[in-house]
Residue, then its C-alpha position, 0 to 999 in steps of 0.5 A: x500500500x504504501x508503495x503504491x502511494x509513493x508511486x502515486x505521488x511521484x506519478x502526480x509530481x512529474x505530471x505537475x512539473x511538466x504541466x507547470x513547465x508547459x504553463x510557463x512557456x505558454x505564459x511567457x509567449x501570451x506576454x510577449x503577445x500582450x506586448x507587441x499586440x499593439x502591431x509595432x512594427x518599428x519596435x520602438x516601445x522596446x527596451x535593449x536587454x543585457x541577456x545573451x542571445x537566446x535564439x539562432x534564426x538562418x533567413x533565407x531564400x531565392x535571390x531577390x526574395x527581399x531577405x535583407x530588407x526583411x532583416x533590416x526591419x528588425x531594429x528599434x525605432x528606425x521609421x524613417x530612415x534608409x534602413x529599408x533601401x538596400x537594393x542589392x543583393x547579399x553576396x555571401x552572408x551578413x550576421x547580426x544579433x537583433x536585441x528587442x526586449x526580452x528576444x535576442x536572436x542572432x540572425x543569419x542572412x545567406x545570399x540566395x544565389x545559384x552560386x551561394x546556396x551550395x553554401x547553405x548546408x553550411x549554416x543549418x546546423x544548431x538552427x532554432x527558427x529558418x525563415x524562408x522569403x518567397x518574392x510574392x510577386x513573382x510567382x515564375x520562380x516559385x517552383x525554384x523557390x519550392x525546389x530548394x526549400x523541399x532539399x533544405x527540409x530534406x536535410x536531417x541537420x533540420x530535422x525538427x526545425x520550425x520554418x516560417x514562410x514569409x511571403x514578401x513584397x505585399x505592398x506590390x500589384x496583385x502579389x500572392x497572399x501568404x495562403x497561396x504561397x504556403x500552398x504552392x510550397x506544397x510542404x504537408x509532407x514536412x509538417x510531421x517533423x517541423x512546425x510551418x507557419x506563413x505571413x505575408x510582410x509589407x515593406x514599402x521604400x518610402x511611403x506607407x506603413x510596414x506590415x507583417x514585421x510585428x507578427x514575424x516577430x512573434x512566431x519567430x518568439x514563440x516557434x519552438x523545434x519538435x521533438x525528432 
């Protein structure tokens, strides 16, 4: 009898840790919700930690996706500035740790040429999140785009990994939404082993507000790997 009690009680105490640890995260991604949930998409009612980076984010994509713009919007209170206008594309890979209140990420930025995606086995290692840019205005390249998201996916080195699909250049003349994106990806297969979620971001040269940044933010806060 009193083994079975003891039993009992342990049984109680592990489903309560893990219940308590499910909780928690859970609690900690609802804040982080609470907080952004006013769509700040320049980030600028954050505040700078003094933590160490906490995630490893590899954006990638075709070239001409828009990675780097999209990039360059994850800084604080740069609204007018020229943060948006850079034009050409990455050769190689620029690295930056992006400091926004309680998230600090590093986050890596390949270049998305023929000659640069060779290299993309390089960088998938110890990934948290990949962000993949898909130019929602030009639906000729999606089957590339398609192809070489299907042979990142394919590696086990990203087994687990969960992918945001970030289909870019809204703000463009009738561009694909995030829905049409997400199914000309044609990714069900992968959803078993990753989690795959799409937003659509808008992010004009000059004139209009930016759209998409503040909720990439989030997912990319709140996305956590599966189990292999």
């Amino acid at each position: 009898m009193a083994t079975e009690l003891k039993e009992t009680v342990s049984k109680t105490t592990i489903c309560f840790i893990a219940g308590f640890a499910t909780a928690a995260a859970a609690y900690g991604c609802y804040k982080l919700y609470k907080h952004l949930a006013s769509e700040d998409e320049y980030f600028e009612n954050v505040h700078h930690s003094k933590d160490p980076p906490n995630k490893r984010i590899l954006v990638l994509g075709l070239d001409g996706a828009g990675k780097t713009r999209f990039v360059n919007c994850f800084r604080r209170g740069r609204r007018y500035s020229d943060v948006n206008l850079c034009m050409e594309p990455t050769v190689g890979f620029n690295v930056r740790t992006i400091n926004l209140g309680t998230a600090i990420f590093d986050i890596w930025d390949v270049g998305g040429s023929e000659s640069c995606r060779k290299y993309w086995k390089e960088f998938i290692r110890d990934i948290d999140v990949i962000v993949w840019t898909v130019d929602a205005s030009n639906p000729v390249r999606l089957p590339e785009s398609r192809q070489n998201l299907h042979i990142l996916l394919e590696d086990r080195k990203t087994r687990g990994v969960p992918v945001l699909i970030v289909a870019t250049k809204q703000d463009t003349t009738n561009p694909m939404t995030p829905e049409e994106i997400l199914e000309e990806m044609r990714i069900e297969r992968f959803r078993s082993t990753h989690e795959i979620e799409a937003i659509g971001t808008r992010i004009p040269l000059w004139h209009g507000e930016r759209k998409g940044i503040n909720a990439a933010f989030r997912h990319i806060s709140c996305m956590r790997p599966k189990a292999n």
